[in-house]
C-alpha positions as CSV (number, residue, x, y, z in Angstrom):
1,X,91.8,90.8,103.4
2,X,95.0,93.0,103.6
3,X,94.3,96.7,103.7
4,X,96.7,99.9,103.3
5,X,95.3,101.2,105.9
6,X,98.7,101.7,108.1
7,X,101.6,103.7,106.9
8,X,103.8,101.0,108.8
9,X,104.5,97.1,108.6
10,X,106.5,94.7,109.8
11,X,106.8,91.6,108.3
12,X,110.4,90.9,109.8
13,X,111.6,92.6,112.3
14,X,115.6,92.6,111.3
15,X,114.7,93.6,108.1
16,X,115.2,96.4,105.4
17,X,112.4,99.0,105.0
18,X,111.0,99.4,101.5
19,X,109.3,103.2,101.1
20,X,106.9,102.9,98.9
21,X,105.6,106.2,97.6
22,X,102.2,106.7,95.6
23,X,102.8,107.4,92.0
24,X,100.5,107.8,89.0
25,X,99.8,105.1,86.8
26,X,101.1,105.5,83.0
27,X,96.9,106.5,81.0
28,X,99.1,107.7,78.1
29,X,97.5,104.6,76.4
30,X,93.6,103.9,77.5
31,X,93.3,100.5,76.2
32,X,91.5,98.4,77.9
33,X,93.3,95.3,79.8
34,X,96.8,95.3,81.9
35,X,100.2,96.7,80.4
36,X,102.3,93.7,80.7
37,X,105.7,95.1,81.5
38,X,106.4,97.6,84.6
39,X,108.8,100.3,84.4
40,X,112.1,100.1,86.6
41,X,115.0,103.0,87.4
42,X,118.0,102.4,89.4
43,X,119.5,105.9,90.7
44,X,122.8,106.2,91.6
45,X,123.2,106.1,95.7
46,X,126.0,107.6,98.3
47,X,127.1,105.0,100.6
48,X,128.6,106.0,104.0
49,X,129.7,103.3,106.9
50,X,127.1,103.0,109.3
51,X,124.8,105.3,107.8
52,X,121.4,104.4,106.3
53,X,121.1,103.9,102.7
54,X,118.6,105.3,100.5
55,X,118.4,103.7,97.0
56,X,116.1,104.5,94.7
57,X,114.6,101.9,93.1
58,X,110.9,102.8,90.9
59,X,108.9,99.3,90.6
60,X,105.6,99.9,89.3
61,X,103.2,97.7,86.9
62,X,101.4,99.7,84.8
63,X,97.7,99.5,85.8
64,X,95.1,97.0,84.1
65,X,92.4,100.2,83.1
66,X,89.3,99.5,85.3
67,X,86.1,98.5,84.2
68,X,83.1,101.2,84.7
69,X,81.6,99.1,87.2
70,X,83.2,97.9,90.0
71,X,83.4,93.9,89.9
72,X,83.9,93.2,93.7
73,X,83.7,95.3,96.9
74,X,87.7,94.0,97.7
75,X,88.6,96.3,95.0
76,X,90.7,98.6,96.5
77,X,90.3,103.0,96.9
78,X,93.4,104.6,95.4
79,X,95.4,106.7,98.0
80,X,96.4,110.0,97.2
81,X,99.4,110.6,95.5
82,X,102.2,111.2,97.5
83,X,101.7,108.9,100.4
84,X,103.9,107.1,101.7
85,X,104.0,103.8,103.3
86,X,107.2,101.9,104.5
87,X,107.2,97.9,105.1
88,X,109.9,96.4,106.6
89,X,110.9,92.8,104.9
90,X,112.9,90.1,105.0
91,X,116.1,90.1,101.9
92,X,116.7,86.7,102.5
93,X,112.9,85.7,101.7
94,X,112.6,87.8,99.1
95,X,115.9,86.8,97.4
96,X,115.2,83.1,97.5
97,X,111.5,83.9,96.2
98,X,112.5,86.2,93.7
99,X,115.6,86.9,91.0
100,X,115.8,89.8,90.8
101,X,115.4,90.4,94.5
102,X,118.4,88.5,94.7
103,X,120.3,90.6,92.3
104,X,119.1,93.7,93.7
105,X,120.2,92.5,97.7
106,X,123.1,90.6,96.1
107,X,124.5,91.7,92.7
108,X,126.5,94.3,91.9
109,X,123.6,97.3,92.1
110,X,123.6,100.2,94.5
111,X,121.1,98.8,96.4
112,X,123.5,95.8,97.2
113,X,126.3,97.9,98.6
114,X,123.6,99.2,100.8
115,X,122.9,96.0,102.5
116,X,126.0,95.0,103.6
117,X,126.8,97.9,105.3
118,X,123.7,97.4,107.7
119,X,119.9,98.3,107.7
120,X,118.8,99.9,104.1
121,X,115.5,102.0,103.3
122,X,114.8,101.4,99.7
123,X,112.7,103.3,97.5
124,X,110.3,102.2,95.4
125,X,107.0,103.8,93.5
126,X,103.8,101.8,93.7
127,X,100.2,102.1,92.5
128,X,98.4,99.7,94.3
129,X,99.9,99.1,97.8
130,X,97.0,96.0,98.7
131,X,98.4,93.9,96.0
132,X,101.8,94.6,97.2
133,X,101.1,93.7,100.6
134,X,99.2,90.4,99.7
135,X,102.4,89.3,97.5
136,X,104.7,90.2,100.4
137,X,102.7,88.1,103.0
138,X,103.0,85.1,101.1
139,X,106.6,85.7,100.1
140,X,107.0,85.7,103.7
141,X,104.7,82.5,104.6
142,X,102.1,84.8,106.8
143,X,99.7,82.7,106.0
144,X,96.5,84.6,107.8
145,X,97.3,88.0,106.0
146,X,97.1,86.6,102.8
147,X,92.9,86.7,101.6
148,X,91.3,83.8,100.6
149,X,89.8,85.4,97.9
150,X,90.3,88.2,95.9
151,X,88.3,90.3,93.0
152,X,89.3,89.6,89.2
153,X,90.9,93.2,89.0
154,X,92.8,92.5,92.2
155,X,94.3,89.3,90.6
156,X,95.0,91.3,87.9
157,X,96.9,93.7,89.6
158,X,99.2,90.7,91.6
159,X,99.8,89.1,88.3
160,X,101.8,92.3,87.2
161,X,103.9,91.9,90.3
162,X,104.5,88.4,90.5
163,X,105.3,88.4,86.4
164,X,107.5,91.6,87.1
165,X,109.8,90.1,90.3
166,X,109.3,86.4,88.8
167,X,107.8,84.9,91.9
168,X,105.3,82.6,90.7
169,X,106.0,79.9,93.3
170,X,105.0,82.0,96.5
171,X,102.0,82.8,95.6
172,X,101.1,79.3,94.2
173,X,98.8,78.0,97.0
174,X,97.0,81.2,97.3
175,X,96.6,81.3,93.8
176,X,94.5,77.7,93.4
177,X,92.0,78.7,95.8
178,X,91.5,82.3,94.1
179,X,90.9,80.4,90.9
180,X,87.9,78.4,91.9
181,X,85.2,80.6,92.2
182,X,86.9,83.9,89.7
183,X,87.2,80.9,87.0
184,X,83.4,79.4,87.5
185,X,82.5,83.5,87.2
186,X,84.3,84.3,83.8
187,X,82.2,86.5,81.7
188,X,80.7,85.1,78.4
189,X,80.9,88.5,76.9
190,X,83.8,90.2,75.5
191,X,84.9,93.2,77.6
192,X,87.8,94.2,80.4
193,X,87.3,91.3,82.2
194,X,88.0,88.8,79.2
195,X,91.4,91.1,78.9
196,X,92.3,90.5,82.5
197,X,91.7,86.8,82.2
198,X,93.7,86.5,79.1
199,X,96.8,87.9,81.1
200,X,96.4,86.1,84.4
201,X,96.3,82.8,82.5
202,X,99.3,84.0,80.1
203,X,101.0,84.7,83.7
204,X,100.4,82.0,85.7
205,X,100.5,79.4,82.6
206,X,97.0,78.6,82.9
207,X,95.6,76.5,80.2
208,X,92.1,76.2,80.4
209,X,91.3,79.7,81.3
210,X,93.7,80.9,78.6
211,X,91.7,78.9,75.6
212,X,88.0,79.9,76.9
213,X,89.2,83.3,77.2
214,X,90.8,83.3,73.9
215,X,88.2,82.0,72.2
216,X,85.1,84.1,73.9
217,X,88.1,87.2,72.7
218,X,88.7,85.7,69.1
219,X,84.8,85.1,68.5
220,X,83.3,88.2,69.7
221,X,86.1,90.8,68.8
């Protein structure tokens, strides 16, 4: 399974760098299950012919809270704050896999101008880098990097991202075989977990996981 264990990646090698930078999560609000809708901040950027741009763009889905016990060992240790990690990717995959990637490499924002006057580092804030990484592979069709299964939380936490840049094609194929054995584990109990389902199915337009999760939510709330 992908790691964060580099501070470097290359998944094209003519492409822009995103920096990604270790933020805090938003615990304003302690309730249990993910917060559906990430935050997003486009600064203002100088661009100079031939120089590197540097747009500042904040991405980050607010954190499903974590269950006191840890559901899988392929949950991931949070970095320190602060850390930074830059991955070099391809615009032209992520703008036909995503929107708003296309609006941000394409459209009228800063970030735009950026790109057509040469190589652009971009960045962005993020909270859990894995779940970045895992989206990006498959956006990019690297087929080995992307796990062929992953914990409930870790889902959880790719379901904000893919919901967030509207890239729920990409991760399609990886996404059938993660179901089968997280779907044959779902809790009977109400707790985090039942929350978590309830937005992965909402996400990814799952039916049957959506009603059992509802109901187990609706009868023992």
């Amino acid at each position: 399974m992908t790691s964060t264990t580099k501070d470097y990646y290359e998944l094209d090698p003519d492409g822009v760098i995103f920096v990604f930078t270790r933020t805090d999560p938003d615990i304003a609000n302690q309730s249990s299950g993910p917060k559906a809708v990430p935050h997003k901040s486009t600064k203002s950027a100088q661009v100079t012919g031939g120089s590197v741009e540097r747009a500042s763009h904040s991405v980050a889905g607010k954190k499903a809270r974590k269950s006191k016990q840890q559901v899988s060992s392929q949950s991931t240790d949070t970095p320190d704050d602060g850390k930074v990690v830059k991955v070099r990717v391809s615009s032209k995959h992520l703008s036909l896999a995503s929107p708003v990637f296309e609006k941000m490499f394409h459209g009228l924002w800063k970030e735009a101008q950026g790109l057509r006057v040469g190589h652009m580092e971009m960045e962005m804030d993020w909270q859990n880098m894995d779940a970045m990484l895992i989206l990006m592979n498959a956006i990019h069709g690297h087929g080995p990097e992307v796990p062929r299964k992953v914990s409930l939380e870790m889902l959880t936490e790719i379901s904000i991202l893919v919901d967030y840049y509207n890239c729920h094609k990409a991760i399609q194929l990886a996404l059938d075989l993660w179901m089968r054995p997280l779907q044959a584990g779902m809790t009977k109990e109400f707790c985090d977990d039942i929350v978590r389902w309830i937005w992965i199915s909402w996400v990814f337009r799952l039916t049957d996981p959506f009603r059992s999760a509802t109901y187990r939510a609706v009868a023992q709330s």
